[in-house]
N, C-alpha and C positions, 0 to 999 in steps of 0.2 A: 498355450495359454494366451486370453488375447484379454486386455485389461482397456478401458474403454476413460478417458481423460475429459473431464469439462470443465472449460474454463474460457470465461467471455474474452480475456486475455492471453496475447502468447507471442511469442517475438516474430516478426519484430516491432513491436508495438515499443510503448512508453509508457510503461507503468509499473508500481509496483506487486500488482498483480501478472502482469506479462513476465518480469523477470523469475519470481519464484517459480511459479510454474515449468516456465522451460528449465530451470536450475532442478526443479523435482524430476523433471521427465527425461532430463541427460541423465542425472543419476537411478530414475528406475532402470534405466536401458544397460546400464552397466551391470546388472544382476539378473538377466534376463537369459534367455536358450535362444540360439540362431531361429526357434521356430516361432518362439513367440512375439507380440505381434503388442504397439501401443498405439490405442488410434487417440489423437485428438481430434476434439471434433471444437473449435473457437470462429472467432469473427476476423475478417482483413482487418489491416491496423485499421483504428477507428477512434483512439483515445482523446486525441486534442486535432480540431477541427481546422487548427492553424500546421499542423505537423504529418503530412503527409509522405509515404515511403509504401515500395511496389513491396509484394508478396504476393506467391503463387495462389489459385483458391485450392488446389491439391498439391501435395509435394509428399517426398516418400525419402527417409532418412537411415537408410539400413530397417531396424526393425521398426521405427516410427515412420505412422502413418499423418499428415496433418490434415485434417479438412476446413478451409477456413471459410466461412459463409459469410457472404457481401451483405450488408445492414444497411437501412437511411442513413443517410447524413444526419448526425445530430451537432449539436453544441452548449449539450449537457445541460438541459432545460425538461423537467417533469415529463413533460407529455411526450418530447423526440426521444428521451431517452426508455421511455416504456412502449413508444411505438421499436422502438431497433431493438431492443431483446425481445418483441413479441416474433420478431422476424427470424429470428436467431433461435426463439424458443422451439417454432413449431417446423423451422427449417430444421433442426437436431432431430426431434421428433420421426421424424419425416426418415431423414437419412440411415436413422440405426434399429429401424421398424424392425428389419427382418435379421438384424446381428444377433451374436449370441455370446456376451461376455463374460468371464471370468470375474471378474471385480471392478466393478465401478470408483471412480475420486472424482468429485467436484469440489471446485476450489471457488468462495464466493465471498467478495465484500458487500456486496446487495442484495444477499438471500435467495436471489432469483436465479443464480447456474446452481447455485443447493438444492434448489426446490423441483429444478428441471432433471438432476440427476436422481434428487427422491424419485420422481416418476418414472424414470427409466429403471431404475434397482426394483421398483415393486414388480413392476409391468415382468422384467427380466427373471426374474424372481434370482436378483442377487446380489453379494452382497456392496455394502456401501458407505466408504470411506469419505468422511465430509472434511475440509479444512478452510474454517471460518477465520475468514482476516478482518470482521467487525461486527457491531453489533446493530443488524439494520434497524430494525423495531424498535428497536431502543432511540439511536439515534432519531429516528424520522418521526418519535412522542416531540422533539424536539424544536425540530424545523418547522410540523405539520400545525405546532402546536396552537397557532394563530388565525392557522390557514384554511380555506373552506375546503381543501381538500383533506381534512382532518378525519375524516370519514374513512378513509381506507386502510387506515393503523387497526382497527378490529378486521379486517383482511387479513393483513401483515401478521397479525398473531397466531392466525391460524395457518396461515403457510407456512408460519415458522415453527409451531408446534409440530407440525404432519413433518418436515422435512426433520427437525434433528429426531423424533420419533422413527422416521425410515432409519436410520444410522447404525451401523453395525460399530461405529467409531470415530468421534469428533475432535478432530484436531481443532486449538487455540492457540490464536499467533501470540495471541497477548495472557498472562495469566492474570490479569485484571476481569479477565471476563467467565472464570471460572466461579462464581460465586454467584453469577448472573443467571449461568445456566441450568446451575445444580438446585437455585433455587426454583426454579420452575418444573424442574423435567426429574428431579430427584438425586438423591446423593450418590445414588448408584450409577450415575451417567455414566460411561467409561467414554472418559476421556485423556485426552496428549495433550502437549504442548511444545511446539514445534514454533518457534519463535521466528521472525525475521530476521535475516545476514547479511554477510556481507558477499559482495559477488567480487570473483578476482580480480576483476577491472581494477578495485579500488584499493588491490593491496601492495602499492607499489609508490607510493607516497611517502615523500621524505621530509623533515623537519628542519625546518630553513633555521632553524635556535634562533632568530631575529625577535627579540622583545616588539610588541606594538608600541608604538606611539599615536599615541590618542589627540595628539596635538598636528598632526598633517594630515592631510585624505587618508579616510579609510572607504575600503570596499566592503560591501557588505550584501553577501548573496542569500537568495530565496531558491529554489528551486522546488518545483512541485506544482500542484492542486489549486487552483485560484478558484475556492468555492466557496459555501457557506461553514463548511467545516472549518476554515482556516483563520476566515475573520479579518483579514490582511488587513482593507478599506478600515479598520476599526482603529488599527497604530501604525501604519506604515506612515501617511499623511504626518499625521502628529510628531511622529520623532523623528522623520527627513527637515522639518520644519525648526524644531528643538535643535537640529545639532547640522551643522548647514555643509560641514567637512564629512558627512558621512555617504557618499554615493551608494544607493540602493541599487541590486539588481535582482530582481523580479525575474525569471527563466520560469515558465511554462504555460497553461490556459485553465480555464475552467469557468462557470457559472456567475461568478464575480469579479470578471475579470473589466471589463466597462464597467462597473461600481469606482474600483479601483484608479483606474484610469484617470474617470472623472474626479475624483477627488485626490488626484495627486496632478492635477492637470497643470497648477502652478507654483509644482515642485521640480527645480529645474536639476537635481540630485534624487531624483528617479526614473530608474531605466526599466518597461517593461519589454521584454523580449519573448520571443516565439519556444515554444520548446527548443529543445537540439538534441541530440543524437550523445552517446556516451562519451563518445572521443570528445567531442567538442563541450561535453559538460565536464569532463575531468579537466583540462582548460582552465573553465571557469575557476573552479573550485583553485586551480593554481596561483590564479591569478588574486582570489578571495585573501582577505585577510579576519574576516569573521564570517561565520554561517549562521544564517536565521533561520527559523519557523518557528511557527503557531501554531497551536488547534483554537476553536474558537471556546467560548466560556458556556459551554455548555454540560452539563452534568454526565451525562453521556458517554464524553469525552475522556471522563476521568478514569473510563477504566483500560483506553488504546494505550496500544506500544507502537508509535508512531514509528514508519521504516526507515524514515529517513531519518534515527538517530542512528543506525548503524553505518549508515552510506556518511552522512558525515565526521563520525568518529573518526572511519578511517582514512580520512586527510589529516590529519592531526593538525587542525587547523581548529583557534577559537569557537567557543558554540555558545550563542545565545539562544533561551527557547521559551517561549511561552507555555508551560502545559502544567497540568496540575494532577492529581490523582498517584496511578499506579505509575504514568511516564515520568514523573516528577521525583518519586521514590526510585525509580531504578536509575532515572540521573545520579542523583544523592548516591546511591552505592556503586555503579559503574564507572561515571563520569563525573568524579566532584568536580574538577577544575570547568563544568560547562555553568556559563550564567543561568540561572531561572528565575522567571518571574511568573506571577499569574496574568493569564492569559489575557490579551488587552488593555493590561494594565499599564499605561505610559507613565506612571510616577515611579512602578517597581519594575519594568525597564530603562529608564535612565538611572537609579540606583543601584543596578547590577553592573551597567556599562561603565559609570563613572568609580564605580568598587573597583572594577577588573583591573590587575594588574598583568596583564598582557600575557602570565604565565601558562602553558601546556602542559600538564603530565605525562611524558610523554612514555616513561614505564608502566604506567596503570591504561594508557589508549593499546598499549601491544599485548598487553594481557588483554582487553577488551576486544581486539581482533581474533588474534589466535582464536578464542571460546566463543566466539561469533561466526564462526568462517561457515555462508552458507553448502559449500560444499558437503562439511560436514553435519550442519543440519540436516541438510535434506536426507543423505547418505541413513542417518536415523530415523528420518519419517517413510521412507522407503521402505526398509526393515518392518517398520512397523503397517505399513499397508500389506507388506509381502503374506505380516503375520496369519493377515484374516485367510487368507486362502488353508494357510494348515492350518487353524482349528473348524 
């Protein structure tokens, strides 16, 4: 059996696209026959233009195969970022012209490794396991919605109808997005929902029982996506300003990241820094005495399961977040002791902060890992790709 993997991500990248993936593809491999065979076929790291790290472009790992294709330099700008998967698209193309696969997975926040492996499953004629970590078309009514590049969202609709139309089966990371899909493609979509986890890195964190005091410095980490998604430049500025003891650290790149910059240029309690590698982020997080993010206020947003609430749950460290919709409800029922506010809202995050009374729950955070643990997700979603092959 040779089972053919796409995903524009794959370690050792930084992202949370690159983690799941390899965490799916350790676990397919464990259910596998010494003869069969996993190729991926992804890009050199490529994610944050400031975070550079060597990888082979071919390597061979007992029964996986990696092929990783060299892409432009982008720095997550419209146009570099559709010239590097044009590169990637037709470099894939190109490489598994003459394979002959068992079962296709494409794994896709951008629609476009979706829509590359729709084309390989028709071409191949077989079948094809989709696992959607967003909702692009949705979001980019959004972004686009101003922009004279508005014009390519009736594109986007139809690559996105032809690609979850190829699918023999579409995974949702979020079940916010299940209502999204069936309205358009029918009630009968057979679909999963295979959520984001936690990876073991992070299950090894201990609870310092130290009450905050709100009254000395406090640290207060970011980690992730500096893009239009997140909105940072929108409260970061505003409540580094508001509350003068609170030092901000800011850990990754993205799109708006000189937005941000610029407008915290004379805030002398923010720190923005370069990505970093997992060792050196778990660190951070030690060192943190609250964890932040945001999505930004857009409608769209209301229906993601942001990953990075599990990655910081399992510190068992404060959590303030901006988000609203379905991530807001599954706070409320997962993680009540985490702050929420709506998103950019600097009047309803200073009212969550100055509420907080420093406490962790930290019996409802270990129930929340245990039934989180991506190991065993994926271990499920495997099962369930293996399924297509017997029917």
């Amino acid at each position: 059996m040779k089972i053919l993997i796409i995903s524009f991500y794959y370690e050792p990248d930084l992202c949370p696209g690159s983690f799941r993936t390899t965490s799916f593809v350790k676990a397919l491999n464990s259910f596998l026959k010494d003869e069969d065979v996993i190729e991926v076929v992804t890009t050199l790291p490529n994610r944050y233009s400031s975070f550079a790290i060597a990888a082979n472009e071919f390597e061979v790992q007992g029964k996986i195969r990696i092929r990783r294709i060299k892409i432009p330099l982008h720095k997550s700008g419209f146009y570099d970022q559709a010239k590097s998967f044009f590169v990637y698209f037709i470099k894939t193309l190109t490489y598994v012209r003459r394979e002959k696969y068992d079962v296709i997975f494409a794994t896709s926040s951008r629609l476009f490794s979706a829509f590359l492996g729709a084309i390989i499953a028709r071409y191949k004629k077989a079948p094809l396991y989709l696992d959607i970590r967003d909702i692009f078309t949705d979001t980019m009514r959004y972004v686009l919605r101003k922009s004279k590049k508005k014009h390519v969202i009736s594109l986007l609709v139809f690559i996105e109808k032809f690609t979850i139309r190829s699918a023999n089966n579409v995974n949702l990371v979020s079940p916010g997005f299940v209502s999204y899909f069936r309205e358009r493609y029918g009630q009968n979509l057979k679909c999963s929902i295979y959520s984001n986890g936690i990876d073991e890195e992070f299950l090894h964190f201990k609870s310092s029982n130290i009450l905050l005091n709100k009254e000395k410095r406090i640290r207060m980490t970011y980690t992730g996506n500096i893009g239009e998604g997140q909105g940072l430049e929108k409260i970061v500025p505003q409540i580094a300003q508001r509350y003068p003891n609170i030092d901000f650290y800011i850990i990754g790149d993205g799109g708006q990241k000189k937005v941000l910059l610029t407008s915290t240029a004379k805030c002398h309690n923010v720190r923005l820094l370069n990505p970093v590698n997992r060792r050196e982020l778990i660190d951070h997080y030690e060192k943190s005495d609250i964890l932040f993010f945001q999505l930004n206020d857009y409608d769209a947003f209301k229906r993601v399961l942001p990953s990075k609430i599990f990655e910081y749950a399992a510190t068992l460290k404060p959590i303030i977040a901006g988000v609203d919709g379905f991530a807001r409800r599954f706070l409320e029922e997962h993680l009540p002791d985490a702050m929420i506010y709506k998103p950019c809202d600097i009047d309803g995050f200073c009212h969550e902060f100055d509420q907080f009374n420093g406490r962790v729950d930290i019996e409802k955070r270990r129930v929340f890992i245990n039934k989180y643990s991506r190991k065993n997700i994926m271990k499920a979603m495997t099962l369930d790709l293996l399924s297509l092959l017997e029917s």
